[in-house]
Structure formats: C-alpha cells, structure tokens
mmCIF entry with sequence, helices, sheets and N, C-alpha, C, O atoms, coordinates in Angstrom:
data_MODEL
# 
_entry.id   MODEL 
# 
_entity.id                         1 
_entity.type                       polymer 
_entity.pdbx_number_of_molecules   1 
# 
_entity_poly.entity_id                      1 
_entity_poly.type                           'polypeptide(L)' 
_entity_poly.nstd_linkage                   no 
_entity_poly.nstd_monomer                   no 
_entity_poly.pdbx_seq_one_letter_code       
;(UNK)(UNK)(UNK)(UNK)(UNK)(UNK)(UNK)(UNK)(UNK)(UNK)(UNK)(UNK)(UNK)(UNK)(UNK)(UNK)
(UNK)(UNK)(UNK)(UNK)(UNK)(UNK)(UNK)(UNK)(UNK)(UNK)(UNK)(UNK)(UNK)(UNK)(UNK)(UNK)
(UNK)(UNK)(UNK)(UNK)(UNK)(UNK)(UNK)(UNK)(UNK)(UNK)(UNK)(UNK)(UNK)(UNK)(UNK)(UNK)
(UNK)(UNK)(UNK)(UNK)
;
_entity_poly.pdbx_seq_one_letter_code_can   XXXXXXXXXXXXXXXXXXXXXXXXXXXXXXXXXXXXXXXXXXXXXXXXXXXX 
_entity_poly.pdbx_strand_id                 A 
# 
loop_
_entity_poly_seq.entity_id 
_entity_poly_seq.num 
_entity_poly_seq.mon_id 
_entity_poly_seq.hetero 
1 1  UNK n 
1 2  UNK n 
1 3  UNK n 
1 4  UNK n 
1 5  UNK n 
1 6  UNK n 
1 7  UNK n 
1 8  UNK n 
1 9  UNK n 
1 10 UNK n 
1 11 UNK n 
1 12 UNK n 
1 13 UNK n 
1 14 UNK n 
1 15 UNK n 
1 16 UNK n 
1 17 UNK n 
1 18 UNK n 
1 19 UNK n 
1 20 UNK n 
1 21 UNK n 
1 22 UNK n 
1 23 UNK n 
1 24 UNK n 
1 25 UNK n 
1 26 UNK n 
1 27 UNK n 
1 28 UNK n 
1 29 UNK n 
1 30 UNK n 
1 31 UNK n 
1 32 UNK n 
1 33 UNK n 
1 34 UNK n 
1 35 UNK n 
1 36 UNK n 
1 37 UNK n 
1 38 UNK n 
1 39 UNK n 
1 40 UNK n 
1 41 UNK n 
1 42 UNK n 
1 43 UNK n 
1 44 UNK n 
1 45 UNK n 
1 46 UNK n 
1 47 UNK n 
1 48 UNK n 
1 49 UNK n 
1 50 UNK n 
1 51 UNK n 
1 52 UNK n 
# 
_struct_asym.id          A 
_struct_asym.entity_id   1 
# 
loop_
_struct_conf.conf_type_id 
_struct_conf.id 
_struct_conf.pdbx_PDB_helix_id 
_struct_conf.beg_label_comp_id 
_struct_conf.beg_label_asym_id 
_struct_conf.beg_label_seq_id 
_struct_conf.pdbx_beg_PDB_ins_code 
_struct_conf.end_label_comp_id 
_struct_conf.end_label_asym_id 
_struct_conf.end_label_seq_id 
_struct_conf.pdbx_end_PDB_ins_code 
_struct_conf.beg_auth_comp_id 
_struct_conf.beg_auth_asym_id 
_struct_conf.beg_auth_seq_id 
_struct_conf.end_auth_comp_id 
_struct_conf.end_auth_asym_id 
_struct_conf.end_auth_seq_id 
_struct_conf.pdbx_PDB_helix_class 
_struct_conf.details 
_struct_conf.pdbx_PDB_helix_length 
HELX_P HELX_P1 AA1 UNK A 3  ? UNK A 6  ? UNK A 3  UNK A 6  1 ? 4  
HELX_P HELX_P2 AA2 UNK A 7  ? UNK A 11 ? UNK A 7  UNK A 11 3 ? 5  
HELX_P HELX_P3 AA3 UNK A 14 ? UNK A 21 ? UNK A 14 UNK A 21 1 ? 8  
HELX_P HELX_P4 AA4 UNK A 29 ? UNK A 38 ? UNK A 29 UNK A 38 1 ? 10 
# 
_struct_conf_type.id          HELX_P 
_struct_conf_type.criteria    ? 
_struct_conf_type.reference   ? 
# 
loop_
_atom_site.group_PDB 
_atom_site.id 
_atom_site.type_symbol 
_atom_site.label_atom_id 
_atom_site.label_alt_id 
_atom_site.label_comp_id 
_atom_site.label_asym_id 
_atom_site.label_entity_id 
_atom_site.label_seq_id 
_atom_site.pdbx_PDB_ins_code 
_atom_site.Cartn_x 
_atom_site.Cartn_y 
_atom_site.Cartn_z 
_atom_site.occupancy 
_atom_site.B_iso_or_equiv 
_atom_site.pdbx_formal_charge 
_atom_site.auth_seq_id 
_atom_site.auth_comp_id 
_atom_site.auth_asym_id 
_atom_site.auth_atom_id 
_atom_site.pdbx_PDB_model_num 
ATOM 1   N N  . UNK A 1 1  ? 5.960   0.744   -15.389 1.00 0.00 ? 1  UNK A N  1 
ATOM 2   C CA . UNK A 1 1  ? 6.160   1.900   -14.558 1.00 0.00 ? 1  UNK A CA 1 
ATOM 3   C C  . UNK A 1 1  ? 7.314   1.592   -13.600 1.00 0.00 ? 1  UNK A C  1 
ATOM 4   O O  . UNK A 1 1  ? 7.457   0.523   -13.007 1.00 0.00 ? 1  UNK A O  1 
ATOM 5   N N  . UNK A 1 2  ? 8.015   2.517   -13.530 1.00 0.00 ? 2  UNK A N  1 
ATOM 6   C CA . UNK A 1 2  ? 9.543   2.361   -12.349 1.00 0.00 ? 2  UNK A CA 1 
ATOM 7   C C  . UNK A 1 2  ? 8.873   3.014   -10.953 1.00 0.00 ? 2  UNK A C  1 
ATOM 8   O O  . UNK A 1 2  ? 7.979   3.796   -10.630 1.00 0.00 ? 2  UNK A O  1 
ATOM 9   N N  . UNK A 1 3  ? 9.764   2.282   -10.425 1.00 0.00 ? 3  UNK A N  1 
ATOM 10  C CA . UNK A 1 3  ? 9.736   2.259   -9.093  1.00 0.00 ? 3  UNK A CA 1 
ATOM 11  C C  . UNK A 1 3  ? 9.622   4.153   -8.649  1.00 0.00 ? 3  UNK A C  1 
ATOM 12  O O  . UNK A 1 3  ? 8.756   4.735   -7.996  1.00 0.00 ? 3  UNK A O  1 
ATOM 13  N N  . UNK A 1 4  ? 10.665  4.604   -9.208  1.00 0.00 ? 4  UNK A N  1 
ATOM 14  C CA . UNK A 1 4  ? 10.351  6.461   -8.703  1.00 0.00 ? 4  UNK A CA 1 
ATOM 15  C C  . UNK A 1 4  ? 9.265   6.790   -9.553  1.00 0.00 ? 4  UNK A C  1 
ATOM 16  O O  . UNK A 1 4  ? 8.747   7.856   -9.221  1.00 0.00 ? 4  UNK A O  1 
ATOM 17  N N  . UNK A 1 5  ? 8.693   6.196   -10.624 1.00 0.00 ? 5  UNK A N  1 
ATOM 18  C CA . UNK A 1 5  ? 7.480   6.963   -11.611 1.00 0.00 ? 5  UNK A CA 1 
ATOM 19  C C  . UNK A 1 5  ? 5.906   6.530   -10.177 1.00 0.00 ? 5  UNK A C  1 
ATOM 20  O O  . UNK A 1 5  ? 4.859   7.117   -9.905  1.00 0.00 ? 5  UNK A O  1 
ATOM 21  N N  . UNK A 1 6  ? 6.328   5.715   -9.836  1.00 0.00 ? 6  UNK A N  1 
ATOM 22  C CA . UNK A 1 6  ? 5.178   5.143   -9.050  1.00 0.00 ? 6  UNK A CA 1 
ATOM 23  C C  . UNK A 1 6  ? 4.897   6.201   -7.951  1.00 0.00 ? 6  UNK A C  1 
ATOM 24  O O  . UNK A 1 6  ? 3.999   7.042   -7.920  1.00 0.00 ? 6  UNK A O  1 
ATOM 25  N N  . UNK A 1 7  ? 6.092   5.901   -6.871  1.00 0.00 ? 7  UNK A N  1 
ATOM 26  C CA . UNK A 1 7  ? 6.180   6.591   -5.908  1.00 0.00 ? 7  UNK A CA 1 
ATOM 27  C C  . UNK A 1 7  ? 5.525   8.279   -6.295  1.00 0.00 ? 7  UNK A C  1 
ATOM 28  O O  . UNK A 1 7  ? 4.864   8.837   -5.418  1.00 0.00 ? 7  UNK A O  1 
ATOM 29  N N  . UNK A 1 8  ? 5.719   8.851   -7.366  1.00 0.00 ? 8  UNK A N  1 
ATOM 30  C CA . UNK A 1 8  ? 5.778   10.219  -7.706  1.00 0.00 ? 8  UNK A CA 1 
ATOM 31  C C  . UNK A 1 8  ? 4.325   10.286  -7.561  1.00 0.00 ? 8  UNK A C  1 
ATOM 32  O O  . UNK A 1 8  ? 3.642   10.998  -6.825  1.00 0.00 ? 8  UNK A O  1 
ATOM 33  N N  . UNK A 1 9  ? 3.947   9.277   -8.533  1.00 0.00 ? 9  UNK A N  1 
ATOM 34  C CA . UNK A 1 9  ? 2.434   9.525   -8.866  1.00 0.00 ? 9  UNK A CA 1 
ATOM 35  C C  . UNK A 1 9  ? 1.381   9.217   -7.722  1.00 0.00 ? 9  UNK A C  1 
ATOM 36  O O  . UNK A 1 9  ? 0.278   9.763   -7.737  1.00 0.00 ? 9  UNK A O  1 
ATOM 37  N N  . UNK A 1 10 ? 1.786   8.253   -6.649  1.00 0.00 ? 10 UNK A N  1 
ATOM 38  C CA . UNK A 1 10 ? 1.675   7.978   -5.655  1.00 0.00 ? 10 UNK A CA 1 
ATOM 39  C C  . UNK A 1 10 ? 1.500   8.971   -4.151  1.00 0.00 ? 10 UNK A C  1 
ATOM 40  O O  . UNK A 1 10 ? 0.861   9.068   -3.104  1.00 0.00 ? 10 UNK A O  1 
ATOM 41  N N  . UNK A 1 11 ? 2.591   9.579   -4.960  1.00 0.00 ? 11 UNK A N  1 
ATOM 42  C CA . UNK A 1 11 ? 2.812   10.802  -3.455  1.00 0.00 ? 11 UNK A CA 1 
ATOM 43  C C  . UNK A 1 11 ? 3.323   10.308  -2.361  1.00 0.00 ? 11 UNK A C  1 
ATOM 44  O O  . UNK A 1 11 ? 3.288   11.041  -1.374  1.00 0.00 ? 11 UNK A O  1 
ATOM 45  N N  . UNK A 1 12 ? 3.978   8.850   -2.215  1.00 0.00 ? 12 UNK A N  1 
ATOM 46  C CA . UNK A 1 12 ? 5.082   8.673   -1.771  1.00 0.00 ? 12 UNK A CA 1 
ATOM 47  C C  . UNK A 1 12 ? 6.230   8.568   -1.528  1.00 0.00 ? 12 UNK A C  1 
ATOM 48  O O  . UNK A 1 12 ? 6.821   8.678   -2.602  1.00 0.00 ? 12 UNK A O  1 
ATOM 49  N N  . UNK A 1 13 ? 6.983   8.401   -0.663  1.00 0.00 ? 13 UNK A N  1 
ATOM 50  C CA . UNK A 1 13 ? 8.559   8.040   -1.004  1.00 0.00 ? 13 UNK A CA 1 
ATOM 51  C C  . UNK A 1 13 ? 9.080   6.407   -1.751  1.00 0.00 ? 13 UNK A C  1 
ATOM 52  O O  . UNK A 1 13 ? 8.482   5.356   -1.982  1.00 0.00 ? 13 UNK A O  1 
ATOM 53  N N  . UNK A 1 14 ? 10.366  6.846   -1.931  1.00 0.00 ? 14 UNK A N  1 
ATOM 54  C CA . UNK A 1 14 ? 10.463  5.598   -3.087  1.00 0.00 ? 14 UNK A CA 1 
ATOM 55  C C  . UNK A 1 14 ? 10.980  4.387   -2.256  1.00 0.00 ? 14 UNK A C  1 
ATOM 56  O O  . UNK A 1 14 ? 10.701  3.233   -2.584  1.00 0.00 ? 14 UNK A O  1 
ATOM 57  N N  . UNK A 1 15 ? 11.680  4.662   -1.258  1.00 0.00 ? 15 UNK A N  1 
ATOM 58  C CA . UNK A 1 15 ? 11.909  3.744   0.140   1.00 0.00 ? 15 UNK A CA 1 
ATOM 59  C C  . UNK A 1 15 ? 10.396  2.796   0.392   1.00 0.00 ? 15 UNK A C  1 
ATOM 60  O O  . UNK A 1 15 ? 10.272  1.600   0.658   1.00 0.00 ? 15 UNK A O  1 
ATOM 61  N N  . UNK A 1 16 ? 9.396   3.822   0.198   1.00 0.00 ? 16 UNK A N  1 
ATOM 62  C CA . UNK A 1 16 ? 7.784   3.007   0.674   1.00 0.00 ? 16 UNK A CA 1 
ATOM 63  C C  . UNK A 1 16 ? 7.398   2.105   -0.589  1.00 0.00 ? 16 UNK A C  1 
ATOM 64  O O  . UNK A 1 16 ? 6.603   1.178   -0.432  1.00 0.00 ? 16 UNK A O  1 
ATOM 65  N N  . UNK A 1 17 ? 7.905   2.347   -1.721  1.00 0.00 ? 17 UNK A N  1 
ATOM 66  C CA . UNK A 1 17 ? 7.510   1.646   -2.791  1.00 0.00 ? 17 UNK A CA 1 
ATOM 67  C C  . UNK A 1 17 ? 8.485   0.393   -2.347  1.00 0.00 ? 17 UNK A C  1 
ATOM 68  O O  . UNK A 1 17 ? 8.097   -0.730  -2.027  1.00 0.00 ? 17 UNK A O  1 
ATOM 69  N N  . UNK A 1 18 ? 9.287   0.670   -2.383  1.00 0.00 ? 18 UNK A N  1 
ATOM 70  C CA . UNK A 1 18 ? 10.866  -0.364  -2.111  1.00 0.00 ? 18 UNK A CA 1 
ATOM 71  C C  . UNK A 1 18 ? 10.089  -1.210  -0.923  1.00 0.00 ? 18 UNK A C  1 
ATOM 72  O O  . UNK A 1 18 ? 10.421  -2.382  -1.103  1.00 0.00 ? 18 UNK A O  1 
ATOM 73  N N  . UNK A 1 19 ? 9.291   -1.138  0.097   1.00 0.00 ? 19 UNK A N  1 
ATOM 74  C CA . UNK A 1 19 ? 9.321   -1.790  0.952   1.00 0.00 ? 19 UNK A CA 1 
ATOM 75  C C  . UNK A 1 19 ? 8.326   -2.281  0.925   1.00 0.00 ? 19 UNK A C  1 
ATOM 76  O O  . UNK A 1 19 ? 8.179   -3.263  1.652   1.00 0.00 ? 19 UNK A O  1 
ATOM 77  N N  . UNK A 1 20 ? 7.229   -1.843  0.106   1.00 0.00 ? 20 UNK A N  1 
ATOM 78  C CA . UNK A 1 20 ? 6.184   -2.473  -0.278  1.00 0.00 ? 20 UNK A CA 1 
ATOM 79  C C  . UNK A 1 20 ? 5.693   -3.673  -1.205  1.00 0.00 ? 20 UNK A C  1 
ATOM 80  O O  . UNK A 1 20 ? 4.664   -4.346  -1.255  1.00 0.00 ? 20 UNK A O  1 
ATOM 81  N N  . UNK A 1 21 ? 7.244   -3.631  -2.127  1.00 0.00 ? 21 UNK A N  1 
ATOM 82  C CA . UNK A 1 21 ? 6.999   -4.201  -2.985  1.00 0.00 ? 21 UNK A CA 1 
ATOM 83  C C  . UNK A 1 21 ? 7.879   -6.083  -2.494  1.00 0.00 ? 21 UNK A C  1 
ATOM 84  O O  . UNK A 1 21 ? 7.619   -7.225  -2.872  1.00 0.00 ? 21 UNK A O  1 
ATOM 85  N N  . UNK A 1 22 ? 8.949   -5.502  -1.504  1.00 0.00 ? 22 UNK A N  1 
ATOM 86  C CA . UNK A 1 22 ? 9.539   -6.287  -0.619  1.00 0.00 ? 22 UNK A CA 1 
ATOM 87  C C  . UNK A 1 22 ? 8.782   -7.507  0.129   1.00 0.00 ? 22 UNK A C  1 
ATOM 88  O O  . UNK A 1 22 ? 9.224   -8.616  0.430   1.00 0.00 ? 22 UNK A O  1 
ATOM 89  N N  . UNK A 1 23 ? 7.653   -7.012  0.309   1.00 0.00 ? 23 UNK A N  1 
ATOM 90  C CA . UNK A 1 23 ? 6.849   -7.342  1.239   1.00 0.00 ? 23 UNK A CA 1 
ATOM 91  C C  . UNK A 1 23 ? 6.935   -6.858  3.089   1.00 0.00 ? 23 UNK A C  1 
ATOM 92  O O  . UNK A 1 23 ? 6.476   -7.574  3.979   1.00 0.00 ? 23 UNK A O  1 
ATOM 93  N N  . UNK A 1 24 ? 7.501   -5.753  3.284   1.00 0.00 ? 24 UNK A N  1 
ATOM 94  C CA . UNK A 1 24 ? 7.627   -5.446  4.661   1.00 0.00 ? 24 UNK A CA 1 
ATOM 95  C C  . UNK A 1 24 ? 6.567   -5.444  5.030   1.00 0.00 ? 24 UNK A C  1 
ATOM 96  O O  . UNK A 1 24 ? 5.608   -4.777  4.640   1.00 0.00 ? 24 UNK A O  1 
ATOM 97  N N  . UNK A 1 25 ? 6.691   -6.680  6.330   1.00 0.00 ? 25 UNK A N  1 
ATOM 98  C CA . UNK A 1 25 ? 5.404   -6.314  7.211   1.00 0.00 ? 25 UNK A CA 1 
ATOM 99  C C  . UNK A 1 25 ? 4.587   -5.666  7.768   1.00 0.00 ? 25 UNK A C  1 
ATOM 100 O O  . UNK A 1 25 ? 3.438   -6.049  7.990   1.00 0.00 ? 25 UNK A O  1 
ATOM 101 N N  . UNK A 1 26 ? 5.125   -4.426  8.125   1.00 0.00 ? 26 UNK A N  1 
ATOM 102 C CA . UNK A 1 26 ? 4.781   -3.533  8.722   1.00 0.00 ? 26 UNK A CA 1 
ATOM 103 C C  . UNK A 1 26 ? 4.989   -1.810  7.696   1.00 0.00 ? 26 UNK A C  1 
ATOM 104 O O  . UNK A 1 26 ? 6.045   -1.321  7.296   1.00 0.00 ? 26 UNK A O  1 
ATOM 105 N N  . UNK A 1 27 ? 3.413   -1.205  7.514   1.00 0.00 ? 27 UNK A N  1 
ATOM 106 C CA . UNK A 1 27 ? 3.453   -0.536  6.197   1.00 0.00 ? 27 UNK A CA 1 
ATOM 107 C C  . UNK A 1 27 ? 2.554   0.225   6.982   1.00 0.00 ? 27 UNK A C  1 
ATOM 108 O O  . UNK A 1 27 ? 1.748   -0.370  7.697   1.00 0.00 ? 27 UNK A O  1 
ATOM 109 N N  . UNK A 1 28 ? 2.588   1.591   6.938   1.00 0.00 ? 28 UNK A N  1 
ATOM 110 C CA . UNK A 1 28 ? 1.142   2.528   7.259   1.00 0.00 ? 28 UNK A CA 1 
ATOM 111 C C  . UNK A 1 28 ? 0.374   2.293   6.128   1.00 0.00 ? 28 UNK A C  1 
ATOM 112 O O  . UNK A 1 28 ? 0.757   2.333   4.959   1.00 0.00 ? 28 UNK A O  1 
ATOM 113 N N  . UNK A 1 29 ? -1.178  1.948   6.718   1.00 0.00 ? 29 UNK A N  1 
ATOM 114 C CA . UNK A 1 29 ? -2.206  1.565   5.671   1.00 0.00 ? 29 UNK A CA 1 
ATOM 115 C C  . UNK A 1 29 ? -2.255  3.059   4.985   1.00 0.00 ? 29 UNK A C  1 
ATOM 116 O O  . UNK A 1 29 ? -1.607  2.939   3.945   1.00 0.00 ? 29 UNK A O  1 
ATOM 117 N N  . UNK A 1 30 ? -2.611  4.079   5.067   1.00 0.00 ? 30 UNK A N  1 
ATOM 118 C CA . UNK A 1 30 ? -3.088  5.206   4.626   1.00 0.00 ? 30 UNK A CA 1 
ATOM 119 C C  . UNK A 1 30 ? -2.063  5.060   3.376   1.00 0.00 ? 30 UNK A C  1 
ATOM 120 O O  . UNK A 1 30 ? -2.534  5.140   2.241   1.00 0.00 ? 30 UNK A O  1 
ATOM 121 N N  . UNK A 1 31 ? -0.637  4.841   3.561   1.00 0.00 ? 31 UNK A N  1 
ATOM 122 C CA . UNK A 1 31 ? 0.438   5.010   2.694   1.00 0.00 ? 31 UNK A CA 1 
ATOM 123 C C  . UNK A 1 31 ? -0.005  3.480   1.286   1.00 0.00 ? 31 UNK A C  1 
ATOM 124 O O  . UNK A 1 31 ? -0.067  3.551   0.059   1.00 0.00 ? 31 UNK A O  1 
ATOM 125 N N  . UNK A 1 32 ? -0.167  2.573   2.009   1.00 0.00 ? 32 UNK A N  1 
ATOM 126 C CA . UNK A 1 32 ? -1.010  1.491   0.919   1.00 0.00 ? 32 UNK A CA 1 
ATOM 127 C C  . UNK A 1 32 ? -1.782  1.612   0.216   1.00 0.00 ? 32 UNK A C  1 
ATOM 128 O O  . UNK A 1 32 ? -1.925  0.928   -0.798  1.00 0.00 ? 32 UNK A O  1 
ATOM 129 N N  . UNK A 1 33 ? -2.860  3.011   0.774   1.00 0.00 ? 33 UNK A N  1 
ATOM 130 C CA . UNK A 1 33 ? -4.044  3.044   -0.107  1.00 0.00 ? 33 UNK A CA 1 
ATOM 131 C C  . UNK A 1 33 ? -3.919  4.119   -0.836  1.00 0.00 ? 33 UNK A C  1 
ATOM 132 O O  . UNK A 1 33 ? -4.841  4.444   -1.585  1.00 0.00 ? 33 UNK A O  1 
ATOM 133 N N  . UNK A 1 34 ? -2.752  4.871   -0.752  1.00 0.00 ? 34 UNK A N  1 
ATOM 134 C CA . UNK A 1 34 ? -2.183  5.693   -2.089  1.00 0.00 ? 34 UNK A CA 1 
ATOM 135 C C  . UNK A 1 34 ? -2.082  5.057   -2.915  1.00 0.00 ? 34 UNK A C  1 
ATOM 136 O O  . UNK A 1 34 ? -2.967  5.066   -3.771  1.00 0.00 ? 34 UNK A O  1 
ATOM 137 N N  . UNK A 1 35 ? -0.973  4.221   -3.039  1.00 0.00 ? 35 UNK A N  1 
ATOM 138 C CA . UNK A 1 35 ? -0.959  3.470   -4.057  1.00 0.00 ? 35 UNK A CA 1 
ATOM 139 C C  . UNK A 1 35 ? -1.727  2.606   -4.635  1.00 0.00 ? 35 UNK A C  1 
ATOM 140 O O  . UNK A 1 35 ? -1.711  2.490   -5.861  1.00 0.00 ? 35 UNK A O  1 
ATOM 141 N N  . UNK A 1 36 ? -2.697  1.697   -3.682  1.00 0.00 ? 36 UNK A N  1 
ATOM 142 C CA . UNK A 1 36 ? -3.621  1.286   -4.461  1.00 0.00 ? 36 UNK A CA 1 
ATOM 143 C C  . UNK A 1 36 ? -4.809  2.077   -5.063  1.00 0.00 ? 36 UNK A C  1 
ATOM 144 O O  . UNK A 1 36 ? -5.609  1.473   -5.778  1.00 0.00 ? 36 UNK A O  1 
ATOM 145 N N  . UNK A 1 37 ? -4.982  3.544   -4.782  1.00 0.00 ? 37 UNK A N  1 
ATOM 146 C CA . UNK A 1 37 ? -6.085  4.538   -5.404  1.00 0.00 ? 37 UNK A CA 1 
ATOM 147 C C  . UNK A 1 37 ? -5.304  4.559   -6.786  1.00 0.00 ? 37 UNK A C  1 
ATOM 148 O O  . UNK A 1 37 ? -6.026  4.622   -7.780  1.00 0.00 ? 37 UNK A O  1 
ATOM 149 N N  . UNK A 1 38 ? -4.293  4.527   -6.937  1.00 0.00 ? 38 UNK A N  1 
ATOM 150 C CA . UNK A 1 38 ? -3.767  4.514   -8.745  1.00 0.00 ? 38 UNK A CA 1 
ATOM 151 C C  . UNK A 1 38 ? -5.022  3.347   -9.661  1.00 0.00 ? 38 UNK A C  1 
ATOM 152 O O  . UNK A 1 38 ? -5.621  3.288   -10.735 1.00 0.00 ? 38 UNK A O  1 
ATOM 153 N N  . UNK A 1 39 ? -4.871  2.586   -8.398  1.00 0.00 ? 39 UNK A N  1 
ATOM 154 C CA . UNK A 1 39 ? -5.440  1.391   -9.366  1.00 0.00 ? 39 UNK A CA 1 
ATOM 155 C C  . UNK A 1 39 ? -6.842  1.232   -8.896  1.00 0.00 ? 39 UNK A C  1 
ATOM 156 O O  . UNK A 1 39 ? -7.176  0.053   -8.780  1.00 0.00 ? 39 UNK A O  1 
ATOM 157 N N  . UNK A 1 40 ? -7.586  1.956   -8.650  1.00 0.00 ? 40 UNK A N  1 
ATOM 158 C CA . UNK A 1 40 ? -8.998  1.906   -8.309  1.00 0.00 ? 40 UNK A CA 1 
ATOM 159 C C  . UNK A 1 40 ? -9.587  0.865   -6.959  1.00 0.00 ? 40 UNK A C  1 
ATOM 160 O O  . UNK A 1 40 ? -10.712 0.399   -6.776  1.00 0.00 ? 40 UNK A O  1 
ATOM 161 N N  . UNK A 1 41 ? -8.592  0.763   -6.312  1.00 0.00 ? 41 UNK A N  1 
ATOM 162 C CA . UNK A 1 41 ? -8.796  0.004   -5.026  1.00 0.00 ? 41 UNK A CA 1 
ATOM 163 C C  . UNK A 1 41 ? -8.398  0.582   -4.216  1.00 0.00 ? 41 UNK A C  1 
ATOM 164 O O  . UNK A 1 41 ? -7.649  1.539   -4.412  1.00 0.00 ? 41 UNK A O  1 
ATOM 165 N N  . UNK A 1 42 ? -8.929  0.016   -2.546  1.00 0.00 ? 42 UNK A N  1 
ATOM 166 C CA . UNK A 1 42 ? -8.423  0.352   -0.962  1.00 0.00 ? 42 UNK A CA 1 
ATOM 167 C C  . UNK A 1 42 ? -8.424  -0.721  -0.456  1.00 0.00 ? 42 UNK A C  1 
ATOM 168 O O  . UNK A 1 42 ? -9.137  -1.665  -0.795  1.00 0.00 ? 42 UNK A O  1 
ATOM 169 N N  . UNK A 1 43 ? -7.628  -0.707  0.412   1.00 0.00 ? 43 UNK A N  1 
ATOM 170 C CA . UNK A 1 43 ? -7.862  -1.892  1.691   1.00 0.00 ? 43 UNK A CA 1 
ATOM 171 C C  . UNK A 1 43 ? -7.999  -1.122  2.840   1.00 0.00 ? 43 UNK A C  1 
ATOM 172 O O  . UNK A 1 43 ? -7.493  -0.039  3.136   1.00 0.00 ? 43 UNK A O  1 
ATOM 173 N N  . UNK A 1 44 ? -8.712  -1.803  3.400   1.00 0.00 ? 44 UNK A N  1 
ATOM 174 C CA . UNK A 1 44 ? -9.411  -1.639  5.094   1.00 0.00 ? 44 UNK A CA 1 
ATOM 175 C C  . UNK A 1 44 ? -9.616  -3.057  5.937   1.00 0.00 ? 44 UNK A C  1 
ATOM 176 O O  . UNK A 1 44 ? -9.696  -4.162  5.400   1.00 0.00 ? 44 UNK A O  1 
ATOM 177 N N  . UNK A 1 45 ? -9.671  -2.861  7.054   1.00 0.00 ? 45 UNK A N  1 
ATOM 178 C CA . UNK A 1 45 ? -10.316 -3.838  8.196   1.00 0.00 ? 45 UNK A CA 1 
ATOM 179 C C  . UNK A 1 45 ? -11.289 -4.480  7.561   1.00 0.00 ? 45 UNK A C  1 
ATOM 180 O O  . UNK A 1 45 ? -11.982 -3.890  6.731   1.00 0.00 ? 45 UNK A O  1 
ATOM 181 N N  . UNK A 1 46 ? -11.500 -5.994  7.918   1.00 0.00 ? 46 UNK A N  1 
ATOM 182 C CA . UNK A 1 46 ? -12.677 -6.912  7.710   1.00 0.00 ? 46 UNK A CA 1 
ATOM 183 C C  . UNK A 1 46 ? -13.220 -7.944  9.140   1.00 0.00 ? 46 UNK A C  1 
ATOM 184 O O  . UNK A 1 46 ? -12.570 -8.883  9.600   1.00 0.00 ? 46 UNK A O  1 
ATOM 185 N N  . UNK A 1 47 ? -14.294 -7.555  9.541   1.00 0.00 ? 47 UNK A N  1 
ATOM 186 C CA . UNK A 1 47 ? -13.876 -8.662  10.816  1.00 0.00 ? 47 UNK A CA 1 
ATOM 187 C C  . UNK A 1 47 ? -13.929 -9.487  10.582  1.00 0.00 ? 47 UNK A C  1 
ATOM 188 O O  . UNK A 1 47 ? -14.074 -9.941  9.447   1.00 0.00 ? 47 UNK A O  1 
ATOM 189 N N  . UNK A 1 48 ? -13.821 -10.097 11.695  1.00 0.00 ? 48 UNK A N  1 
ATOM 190 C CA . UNK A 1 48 ? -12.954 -11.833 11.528  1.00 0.00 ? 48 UNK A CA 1 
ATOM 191 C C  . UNK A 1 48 ? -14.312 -12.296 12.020  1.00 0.00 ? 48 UNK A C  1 
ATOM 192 O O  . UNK A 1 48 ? -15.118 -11.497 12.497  1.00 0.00 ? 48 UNK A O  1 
ATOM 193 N N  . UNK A 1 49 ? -14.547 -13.519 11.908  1.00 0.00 ? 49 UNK A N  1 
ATOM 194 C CA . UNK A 1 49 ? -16.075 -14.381 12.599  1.00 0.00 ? 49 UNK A CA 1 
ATOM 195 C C  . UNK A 1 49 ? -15.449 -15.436 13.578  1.00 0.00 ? 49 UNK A C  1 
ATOM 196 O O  . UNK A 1 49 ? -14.724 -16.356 13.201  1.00 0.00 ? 49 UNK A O  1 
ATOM 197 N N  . UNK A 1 50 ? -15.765 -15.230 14.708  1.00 0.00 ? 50 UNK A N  1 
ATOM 198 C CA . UNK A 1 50 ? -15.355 -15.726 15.729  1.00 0.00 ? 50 UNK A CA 1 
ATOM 199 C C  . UNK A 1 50 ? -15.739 -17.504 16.302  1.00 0.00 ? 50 UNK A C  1 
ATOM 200 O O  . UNK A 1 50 ? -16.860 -17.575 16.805  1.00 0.00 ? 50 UNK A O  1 
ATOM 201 N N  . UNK A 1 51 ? -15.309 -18.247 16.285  1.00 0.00 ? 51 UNK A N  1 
ATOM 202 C CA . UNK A 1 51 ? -15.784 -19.546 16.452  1.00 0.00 ? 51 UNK A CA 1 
ATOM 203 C C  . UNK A 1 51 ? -16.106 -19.811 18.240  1.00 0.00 ? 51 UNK A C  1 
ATOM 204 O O  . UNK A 1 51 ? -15.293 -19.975 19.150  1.00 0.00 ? 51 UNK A O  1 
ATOM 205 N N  . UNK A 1 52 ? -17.704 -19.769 18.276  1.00 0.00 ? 52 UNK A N  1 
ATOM 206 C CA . UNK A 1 52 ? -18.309 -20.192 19.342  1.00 0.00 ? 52 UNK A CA 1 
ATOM 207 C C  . UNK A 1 52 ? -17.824 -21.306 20.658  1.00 0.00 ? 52 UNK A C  1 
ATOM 208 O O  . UNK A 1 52 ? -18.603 -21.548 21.580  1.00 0.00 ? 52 UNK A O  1 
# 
C-alpha cells in the first residue's frame, strides 16, 4: 500500500502518514488511531506503576 492509498483510506493527510512513518514525535493520538483502526488496533494511555 502507498503512502497516499493509506492516508485515503485512513482519512488522513499524506504529510501525517509522512510523519508518522518518520517517526515524529509529536503526532495527535486520535490521528494514530485512524490508522491503526485499518489494522484492528488502538493505542491509549497505560499507567505507569510508581516505585514506593
């Protein structure tokens, strides 16, 4: 799949694929979990366990 076939199917822009795939640090999650709903996943928050 190309980079604009993604984005399309995605419902994002192709800049967000481009920067995602980059690794840019900084990504709106909502925009992440478009793309990962293609593939039957989400990401969300996990807490962390805090050392006493």
């Amino acid at each position: 799949m190309t980079q604009p076939e993604l984005a399309e199917k995605a419902g994002t822009g192709l800049r967000f694929i481009r920067d995602l795939e980059q690794g840019k640090k900084t990504l709106r999650l909502d925009k992440v979990n478009q793309v990962l709903a293609l593939f039957g996943h989400e990401l969300g928050p996990v807490p962390q366990e805090r050392e006493r």
